[in-house]
PADREN-193386 format. One line per 8 residues: number of its first residue (from 1); for each residue x, y, z of C-alpha. Coordinates in pm, 1 decimal. Layout:
N
NUM = X/Y/Z  ... $
This chain:
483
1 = 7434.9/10849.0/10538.9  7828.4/10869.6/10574.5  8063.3/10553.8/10433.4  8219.4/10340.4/10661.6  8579.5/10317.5/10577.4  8843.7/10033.1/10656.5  9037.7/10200.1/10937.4  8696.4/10333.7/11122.4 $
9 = 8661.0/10117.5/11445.7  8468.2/9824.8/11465.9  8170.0/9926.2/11657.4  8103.5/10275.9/11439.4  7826.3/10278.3/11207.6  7665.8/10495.4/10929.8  7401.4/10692.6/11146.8  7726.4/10777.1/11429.4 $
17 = 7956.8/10932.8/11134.3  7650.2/11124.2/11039.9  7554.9/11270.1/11351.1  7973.1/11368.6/11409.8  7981.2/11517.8/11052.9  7657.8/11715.5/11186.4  7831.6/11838.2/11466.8  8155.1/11905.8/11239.9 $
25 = 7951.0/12147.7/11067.8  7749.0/12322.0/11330.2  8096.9/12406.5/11470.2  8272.9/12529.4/11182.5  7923.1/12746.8/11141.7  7939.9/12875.1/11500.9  7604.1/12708.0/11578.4  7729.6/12701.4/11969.3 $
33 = 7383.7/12583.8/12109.5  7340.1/12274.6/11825.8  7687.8/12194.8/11870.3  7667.2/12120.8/12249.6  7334.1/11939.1/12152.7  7501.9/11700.1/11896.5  7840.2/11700.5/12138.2  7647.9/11537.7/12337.7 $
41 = 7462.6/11280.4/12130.1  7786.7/11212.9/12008.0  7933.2/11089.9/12313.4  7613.7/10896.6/12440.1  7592.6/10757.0/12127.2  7990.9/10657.5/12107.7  8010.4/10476.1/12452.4  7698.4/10322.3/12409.2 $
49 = 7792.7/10158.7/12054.1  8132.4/10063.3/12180.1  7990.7/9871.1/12518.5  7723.0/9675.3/12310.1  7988.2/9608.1/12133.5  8252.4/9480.0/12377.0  7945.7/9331.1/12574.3  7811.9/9119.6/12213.3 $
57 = 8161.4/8962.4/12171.7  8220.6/8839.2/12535.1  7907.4/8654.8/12535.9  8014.9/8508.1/12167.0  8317.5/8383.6/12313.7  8187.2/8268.8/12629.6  8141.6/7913.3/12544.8  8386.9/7861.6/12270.1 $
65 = 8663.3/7637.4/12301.2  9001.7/7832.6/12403.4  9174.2/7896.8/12057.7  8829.5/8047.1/11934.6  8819.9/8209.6/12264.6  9146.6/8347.0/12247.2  9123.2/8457.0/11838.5  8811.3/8655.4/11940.1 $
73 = 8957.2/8824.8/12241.0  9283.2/8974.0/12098.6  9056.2/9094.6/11806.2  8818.5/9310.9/12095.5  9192.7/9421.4/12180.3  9274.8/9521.3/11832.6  9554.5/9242.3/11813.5  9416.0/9109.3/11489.6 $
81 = 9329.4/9363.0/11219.0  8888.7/9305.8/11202.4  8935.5/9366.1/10794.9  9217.3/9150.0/10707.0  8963.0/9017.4/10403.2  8962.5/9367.3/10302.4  9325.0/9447.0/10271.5  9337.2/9441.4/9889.6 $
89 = 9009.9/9650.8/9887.3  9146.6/9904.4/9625.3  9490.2/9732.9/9483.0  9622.4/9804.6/9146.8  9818.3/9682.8/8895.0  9959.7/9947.2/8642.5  9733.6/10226.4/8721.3  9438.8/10023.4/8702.8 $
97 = 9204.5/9918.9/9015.6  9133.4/9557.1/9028.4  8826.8/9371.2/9053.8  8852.1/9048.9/9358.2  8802.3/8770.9/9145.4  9079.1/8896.7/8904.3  9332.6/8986.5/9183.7  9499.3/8653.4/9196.8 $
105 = 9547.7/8586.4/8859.4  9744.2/8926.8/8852.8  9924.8/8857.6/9109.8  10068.7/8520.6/8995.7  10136.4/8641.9/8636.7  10303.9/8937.4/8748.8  10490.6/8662.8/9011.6  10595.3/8432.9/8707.4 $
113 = 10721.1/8720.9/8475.5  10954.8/8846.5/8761.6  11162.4/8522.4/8663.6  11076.7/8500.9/8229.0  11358.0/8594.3/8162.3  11556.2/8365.9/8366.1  11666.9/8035.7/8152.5  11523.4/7698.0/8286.8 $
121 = 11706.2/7443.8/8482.2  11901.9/7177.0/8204.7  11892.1/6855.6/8429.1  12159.8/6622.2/8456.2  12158.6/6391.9/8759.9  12460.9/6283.9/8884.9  12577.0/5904.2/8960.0  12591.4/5798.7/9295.5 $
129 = 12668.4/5459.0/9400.5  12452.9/5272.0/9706.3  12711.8/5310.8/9988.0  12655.9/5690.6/9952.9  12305.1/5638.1/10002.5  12319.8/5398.6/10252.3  12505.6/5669.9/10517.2  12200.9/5910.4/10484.6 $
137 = 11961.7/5640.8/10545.1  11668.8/5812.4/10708.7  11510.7/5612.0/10978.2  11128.3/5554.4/11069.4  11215.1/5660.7/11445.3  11367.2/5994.0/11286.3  11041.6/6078.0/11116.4  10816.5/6018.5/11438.0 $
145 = 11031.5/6280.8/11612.8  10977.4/6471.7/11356.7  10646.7/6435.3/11291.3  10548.1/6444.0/11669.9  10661.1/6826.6/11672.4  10505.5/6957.8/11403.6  10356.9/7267.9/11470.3  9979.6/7253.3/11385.9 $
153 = 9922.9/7653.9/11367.3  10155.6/7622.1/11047.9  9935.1/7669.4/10728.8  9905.0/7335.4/10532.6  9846.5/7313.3/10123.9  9585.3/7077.8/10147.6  9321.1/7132.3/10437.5  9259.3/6762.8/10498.9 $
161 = 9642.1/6635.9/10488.2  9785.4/6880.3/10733.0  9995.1/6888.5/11026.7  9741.6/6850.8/11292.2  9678.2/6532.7/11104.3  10020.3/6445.5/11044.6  10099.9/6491.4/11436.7  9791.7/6297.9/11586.4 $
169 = 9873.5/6044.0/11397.1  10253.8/6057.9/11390.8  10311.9/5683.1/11487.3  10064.1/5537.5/11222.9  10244.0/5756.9/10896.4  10608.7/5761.8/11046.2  10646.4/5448.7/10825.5  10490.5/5511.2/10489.7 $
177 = 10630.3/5860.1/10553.0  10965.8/5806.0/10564.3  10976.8/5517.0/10281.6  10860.0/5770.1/10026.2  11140.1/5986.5/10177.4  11374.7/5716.0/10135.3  11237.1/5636.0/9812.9  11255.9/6015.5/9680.6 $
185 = 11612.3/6051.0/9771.1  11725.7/5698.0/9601.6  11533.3/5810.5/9293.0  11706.3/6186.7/9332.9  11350.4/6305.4/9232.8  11057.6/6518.7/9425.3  10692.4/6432.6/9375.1  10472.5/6691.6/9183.0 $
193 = 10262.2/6701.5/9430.5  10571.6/6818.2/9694.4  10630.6/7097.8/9432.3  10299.3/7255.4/9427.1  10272.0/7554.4/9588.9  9994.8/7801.8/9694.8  10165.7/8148.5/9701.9  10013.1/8383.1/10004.3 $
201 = 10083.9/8740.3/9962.3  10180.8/8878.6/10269.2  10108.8/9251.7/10240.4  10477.8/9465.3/10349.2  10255.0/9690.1/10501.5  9902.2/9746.6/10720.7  9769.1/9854.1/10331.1  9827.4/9725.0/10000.0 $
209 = 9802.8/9974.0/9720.6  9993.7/9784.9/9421.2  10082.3/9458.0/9322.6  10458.3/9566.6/9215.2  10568.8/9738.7/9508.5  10363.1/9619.7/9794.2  10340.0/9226.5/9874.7  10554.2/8932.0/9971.5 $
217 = 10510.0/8651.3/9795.7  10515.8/8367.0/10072.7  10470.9/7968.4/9954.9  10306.7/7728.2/10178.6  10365.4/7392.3/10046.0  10248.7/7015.9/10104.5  10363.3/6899.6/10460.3  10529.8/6580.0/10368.5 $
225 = 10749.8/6788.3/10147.5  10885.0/6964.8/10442.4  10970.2/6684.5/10641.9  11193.4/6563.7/10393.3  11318.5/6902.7/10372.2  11403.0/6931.6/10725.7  11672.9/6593.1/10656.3  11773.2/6753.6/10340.4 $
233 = 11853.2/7051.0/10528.0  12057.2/6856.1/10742.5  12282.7/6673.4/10469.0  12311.5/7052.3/10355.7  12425.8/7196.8/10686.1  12644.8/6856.9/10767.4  12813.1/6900.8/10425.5  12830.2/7310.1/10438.3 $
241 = 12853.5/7405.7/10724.9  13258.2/7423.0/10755.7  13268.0/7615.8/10454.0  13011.4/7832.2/10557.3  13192.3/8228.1/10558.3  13207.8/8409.9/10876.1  13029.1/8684.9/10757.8  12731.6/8495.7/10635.0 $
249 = 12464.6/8543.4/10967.5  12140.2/8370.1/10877.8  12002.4/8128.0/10783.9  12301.9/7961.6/10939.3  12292.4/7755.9/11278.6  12443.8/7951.5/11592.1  12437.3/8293.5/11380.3  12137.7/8492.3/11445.6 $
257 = 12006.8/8862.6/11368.8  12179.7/8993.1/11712.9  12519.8/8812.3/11622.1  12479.5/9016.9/11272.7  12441.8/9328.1/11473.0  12709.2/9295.8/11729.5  12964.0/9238.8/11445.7  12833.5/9545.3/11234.7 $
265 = 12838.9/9767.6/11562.8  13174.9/9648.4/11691.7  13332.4/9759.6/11372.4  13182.2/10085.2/11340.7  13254.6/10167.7/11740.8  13601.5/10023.8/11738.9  13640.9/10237.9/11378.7  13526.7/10553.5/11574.7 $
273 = 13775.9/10541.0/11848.3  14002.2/10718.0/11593.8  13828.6/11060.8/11491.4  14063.5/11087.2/11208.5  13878.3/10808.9/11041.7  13616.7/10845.5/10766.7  13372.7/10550.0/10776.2  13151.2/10459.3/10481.6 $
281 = 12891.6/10209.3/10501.6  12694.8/10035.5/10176.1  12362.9/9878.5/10271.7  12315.9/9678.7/9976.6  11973.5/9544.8/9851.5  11872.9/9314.2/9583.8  11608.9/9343.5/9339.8  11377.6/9040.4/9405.3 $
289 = 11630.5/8838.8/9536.5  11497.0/8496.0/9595.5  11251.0/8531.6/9280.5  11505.2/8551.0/9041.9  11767.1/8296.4/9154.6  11895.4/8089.9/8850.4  11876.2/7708.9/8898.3  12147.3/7671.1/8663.5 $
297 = 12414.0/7838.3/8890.0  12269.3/7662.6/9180.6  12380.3/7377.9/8974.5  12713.1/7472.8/8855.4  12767.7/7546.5/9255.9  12640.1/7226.3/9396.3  12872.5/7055.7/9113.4  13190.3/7277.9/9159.7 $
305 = 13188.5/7196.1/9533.9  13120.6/6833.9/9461.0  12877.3/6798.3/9627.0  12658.9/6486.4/9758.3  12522.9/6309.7/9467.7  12206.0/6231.2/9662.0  12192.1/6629.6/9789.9  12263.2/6750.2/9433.8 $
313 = 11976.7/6563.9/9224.9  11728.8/6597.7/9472.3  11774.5/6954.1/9530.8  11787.9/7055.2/9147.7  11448.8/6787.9/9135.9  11320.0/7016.9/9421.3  11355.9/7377.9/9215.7  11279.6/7241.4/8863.8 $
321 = 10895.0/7261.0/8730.0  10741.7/7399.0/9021.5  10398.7/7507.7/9017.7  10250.8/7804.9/9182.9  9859.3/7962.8/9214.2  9795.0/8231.7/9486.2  9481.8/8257.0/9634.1  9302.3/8546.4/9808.7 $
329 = 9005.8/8524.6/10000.8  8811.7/8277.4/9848.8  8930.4/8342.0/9483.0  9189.4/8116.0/9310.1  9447.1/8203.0/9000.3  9515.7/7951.2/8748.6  9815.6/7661.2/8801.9  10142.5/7850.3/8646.1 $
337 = 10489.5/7686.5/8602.5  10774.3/7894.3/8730.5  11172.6/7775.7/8622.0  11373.4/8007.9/8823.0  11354.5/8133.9/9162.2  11337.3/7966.3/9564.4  11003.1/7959.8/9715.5  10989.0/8186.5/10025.4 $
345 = 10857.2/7948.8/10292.8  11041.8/7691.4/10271.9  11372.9/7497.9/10377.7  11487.0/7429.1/10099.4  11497.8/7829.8/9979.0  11690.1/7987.2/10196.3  11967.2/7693.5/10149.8  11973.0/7752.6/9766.9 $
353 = 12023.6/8118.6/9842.6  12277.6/8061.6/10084.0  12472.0/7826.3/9821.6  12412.4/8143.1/9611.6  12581.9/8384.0/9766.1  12863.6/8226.6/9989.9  13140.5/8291.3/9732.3  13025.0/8714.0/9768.3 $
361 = 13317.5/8841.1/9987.8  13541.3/9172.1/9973.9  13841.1/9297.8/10055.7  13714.4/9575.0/10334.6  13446.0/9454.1/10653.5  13157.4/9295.9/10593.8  12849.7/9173.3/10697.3  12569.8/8927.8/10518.8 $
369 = 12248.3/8789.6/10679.8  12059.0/8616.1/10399.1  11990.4/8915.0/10124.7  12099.3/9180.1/10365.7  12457.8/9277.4/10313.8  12629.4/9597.9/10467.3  13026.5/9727.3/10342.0  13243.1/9920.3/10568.7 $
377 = 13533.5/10161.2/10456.7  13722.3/10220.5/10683.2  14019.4/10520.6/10638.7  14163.9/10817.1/10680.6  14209.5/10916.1/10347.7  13951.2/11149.3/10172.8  14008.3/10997.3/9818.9  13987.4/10629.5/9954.8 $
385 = 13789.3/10437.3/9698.7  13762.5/10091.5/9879.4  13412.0/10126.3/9889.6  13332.8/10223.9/9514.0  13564.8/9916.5/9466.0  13400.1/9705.1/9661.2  13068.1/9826.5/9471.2  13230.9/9737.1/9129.8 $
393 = 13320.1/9402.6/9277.8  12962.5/9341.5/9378.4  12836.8/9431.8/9044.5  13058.9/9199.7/8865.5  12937.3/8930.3/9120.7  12568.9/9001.5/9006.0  12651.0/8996.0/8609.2  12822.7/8589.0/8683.2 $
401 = 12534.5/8536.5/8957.4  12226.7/8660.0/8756.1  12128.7/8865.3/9058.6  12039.7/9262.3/9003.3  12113.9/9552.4/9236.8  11827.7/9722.0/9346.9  12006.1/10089.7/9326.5  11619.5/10267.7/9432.9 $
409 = 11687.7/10088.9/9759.0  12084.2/10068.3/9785.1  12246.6/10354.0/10027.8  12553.0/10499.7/10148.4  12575.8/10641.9/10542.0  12914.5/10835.0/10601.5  13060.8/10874.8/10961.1  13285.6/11098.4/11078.1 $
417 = 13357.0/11304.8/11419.0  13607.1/11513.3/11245.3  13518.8/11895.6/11251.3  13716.7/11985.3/10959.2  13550.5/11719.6/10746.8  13192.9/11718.5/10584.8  13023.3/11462.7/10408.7  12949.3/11689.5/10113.9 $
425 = 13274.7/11699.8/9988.9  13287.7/11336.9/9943.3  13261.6/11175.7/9602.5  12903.0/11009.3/9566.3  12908.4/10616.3/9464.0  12793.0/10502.7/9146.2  12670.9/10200.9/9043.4  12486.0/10161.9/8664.2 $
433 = 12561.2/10487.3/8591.3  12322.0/10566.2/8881.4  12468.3/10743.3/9222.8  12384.4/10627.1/9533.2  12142.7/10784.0/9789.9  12372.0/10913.0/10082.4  12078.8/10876.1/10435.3  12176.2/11007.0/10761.6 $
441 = 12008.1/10730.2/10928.5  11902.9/10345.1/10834.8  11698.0/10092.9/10983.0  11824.0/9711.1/10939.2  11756.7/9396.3/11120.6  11526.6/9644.9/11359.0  11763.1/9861.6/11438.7  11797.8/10205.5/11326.5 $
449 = 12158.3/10357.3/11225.9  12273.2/10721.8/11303.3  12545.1/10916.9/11120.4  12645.0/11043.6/11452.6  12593.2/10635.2/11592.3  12364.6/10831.1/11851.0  12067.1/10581.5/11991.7  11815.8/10903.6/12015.6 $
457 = 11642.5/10783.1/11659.9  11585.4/10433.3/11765.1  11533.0/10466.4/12110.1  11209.7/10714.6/12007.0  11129.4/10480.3/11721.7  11110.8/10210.3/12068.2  10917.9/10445.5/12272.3  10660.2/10479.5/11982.7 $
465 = 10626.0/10093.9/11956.7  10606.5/10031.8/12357.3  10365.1/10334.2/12369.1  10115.2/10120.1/12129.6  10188.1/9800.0/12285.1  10084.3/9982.6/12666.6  9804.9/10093.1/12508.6  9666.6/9751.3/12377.9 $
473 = 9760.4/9602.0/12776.4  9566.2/9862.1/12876.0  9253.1/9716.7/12684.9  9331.1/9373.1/12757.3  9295.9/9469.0/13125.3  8943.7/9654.7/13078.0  8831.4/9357.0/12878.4  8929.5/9141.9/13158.7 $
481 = 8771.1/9352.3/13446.7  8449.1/9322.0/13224.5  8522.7/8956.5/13257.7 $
């Protein structure tokens, strides 16, 4: 009998890939009369297999209750992926194929030595008298509100304290709730229990092959902790948020992904108006960007802005001694410390990062949303070198920022509509010793980037996605005519 494989549909088994490899063969051997015999089979066998098993899960999901209802009808769709627990089926690590109950474990070492190298956070709170703490008094009604909207789809840390709790019973804990809040932020100091993380590994594709290359390490934490975080995050944006720089597009209120792509489009358009202009774009990427973020700069930022004592100490408590295990399937890795780096998931990460790189600006256009940052040269001069400026500028920015330049990932895009130009000629960038991949096209935020800023690439790369998404309406009506 044949293998069944993770990306064979749901309803084929053993004895139907047999009886197609069968008629596989007769065909390649020119067996015409066998081959119309197992043709046959084939398809009889294929429709009936696929309505048992369309017809076995609507009468599963007949009497459930609607979210089980719903879960079970977008996976007869093929909205939910029927072997998520199989997804690492075959990962590796070095080379070498791991076993399930050691996958975890690999993953959260390999997680932890991303950041080794990284010195740990030297604490030193800062002073701050009573009247300071006083104004960000956090009140009982503040937490209900908060509390009340929790959304209770949100994975918790601990399966018995988690939001669905927390929001049914949002006017009983509103008080103990926010006096430990209260309490945390007079202290300047973060439970360990608020800094325990479980570390998901979201896969950054529909397979995972390796452990380096291939996940996303994503931290779901306790839920208290992130209702203080959401008031933290507010003293952060109240104190920040006028010396936020216009650039910056994410995670910063009012400036979303299509703000960030307006911007970068407007410049190259307006740029292009003028053929005799020669317009070089950097798409910039950072190695592990959030995993390697030093919490000593994060102090010497939050100090040389003076900021709020109360802000200060409690973020610094937040990132310092944080604990981490990742769990897959049912499988658990042991409890590791991790000194350096913002967990993914979290409020408090993407402000840290945000403090991290506000002071990264240049001298030619720009563009930043969170780790994403694009530089424009704009000229019509053939021996401009704005942009391999702007490149040594960045690099310098890393070395005092410990962040690293991913250069594998890192392009250059040159536009020009003059005839007499071609981007051969042009002088490749360097960073590290290492030039620059020059790509005709790019995708970021979504959107895909011509050389001639055509929309034929993206508009196909559209079509391709609508195409799929027609396809699984198309099955959502059958299923509901079965109904």
């Amino acid at each position: 009998m044949c293998k069944l494989k993770n990306n064979d549909r749901p309803w084929v088994t053993s004895y139907f890939k047999e009886i197609v490899r069968k008629r596989d063969a007769a065909y390649k051997n020119g067996d015409t009369v066998l081959f119309n015999k197992l043709r046959n089979k084939t398809n009889r066998l294929r429709k009936s297999l696929s309505r048992s098993f369309v017809d076995n899960k609507i009468i599963k999901v007949t009497d459930k209750h609607s979210k089980g209802w719903w879960r079970d009808i977008k996976s007869v769709c093929g909205f939910v992926d029927n072997r998520a627990n199989n997804k690492f089926d075959g990962i590796k690590f070095k080379g070498k194929e791991l076993q399930c109950d050691e996958i975890p474990n690999v993953i959260n070492y390999f997680l932890k030595s991303i950041s080794d190298g990284v010195p740990a956070l030297s604490i030193c709170s800062t002073e701050y008298s009573q009247t300071e703490y006083n104004e960000v008094d956090i009140s009982e009604f503040d937490v209900y509100r908060v509390l009340s909207n929790l959304n209770v789809s949100k994975s918790s840390l601990d399966s018995i304290l988690n939001n669905k709790v927390l929001r049914s019973l949002s006017d009983v804990l509103a008080a103990p709730i926010c006096s430990l809040i209260n309490n945390s932020l007079r202290q300047g100091a973060v439970p360990a229990q608020w800094k325990i993380a479980r570390i998901s590994p979201i896969p950054k594709g529909p397979y995972v092959r390796d452990v380096e290359k291939d996940l996303r390490p994503i931290a779901i934490t306790c839920p208290v902790s992130k209702v203080a975080e959401v008031f933290v995050s507010r003293l952060f944006d109240d104190f920040y948020d006028d010396e936020n720089d216009a650039n910056q597009f994410g995670p910063v209120s009012g400036r979303s992904t299509t703000l960030a792509l307006v911007k970068l489009f407007h410049e190259l358009f307006e740029a292009s108006d003028n053929c005799s202009n020669i317009i070089r774009i950097l798409f910039i990427d950072f190695s592990r960007a959030f995993d390697v973020i030093n919490h000593n700069i994060i102090k010497r930022k939050l100090e040389e802005k003076n900021s709020p004592a109360i802000l200060t100490n409690w973020l610094l408590s937040f990132l310092n001694n944080r604990e981490q295990f990742v769990r897959v399937n049912d499988h658990n890795s042991d409890c590791l410390v991790v000194n350096a780096g913002a967990p993914q998931g979290t409020r408090a990460g993407p402000n840290c990062f945000k403090l991290l790189i506000r002071d990264l600006s240049f001298r030619i256009p720009y563009i930043k949303y969170v780790d994403d940052v694009s530089v424009i040269s704009i000229s019509s001069d053939t021996n401009d070198d704005s942009l391999q400026q702007a490149l040594c500028e960045l690099l310098s920015w890393c070395t005092v920022n410990g962040m690293y330049l991913n250069t594998k990932k890192t392009k250059e895009m040159i536009l020009t509509f003059s005839k007499r130009l071609r981007t051969d000629n042009f002088e490749p960038l360097i960073a590290n010793s290492v030039s620059i991949e020059r790509v005709t096209d790019f995708k970021i935020l979504g959107v895909i980037i011509s050389s001639d800023l055509s929309w034929s690439k993206h508009v196909k790369y559209i079509v391709i996605k609508s195409k799929q998404a027609f396809f699984r309406d198309l099955s959502t009506r059958s299923l509901w005519i079965c109904l």
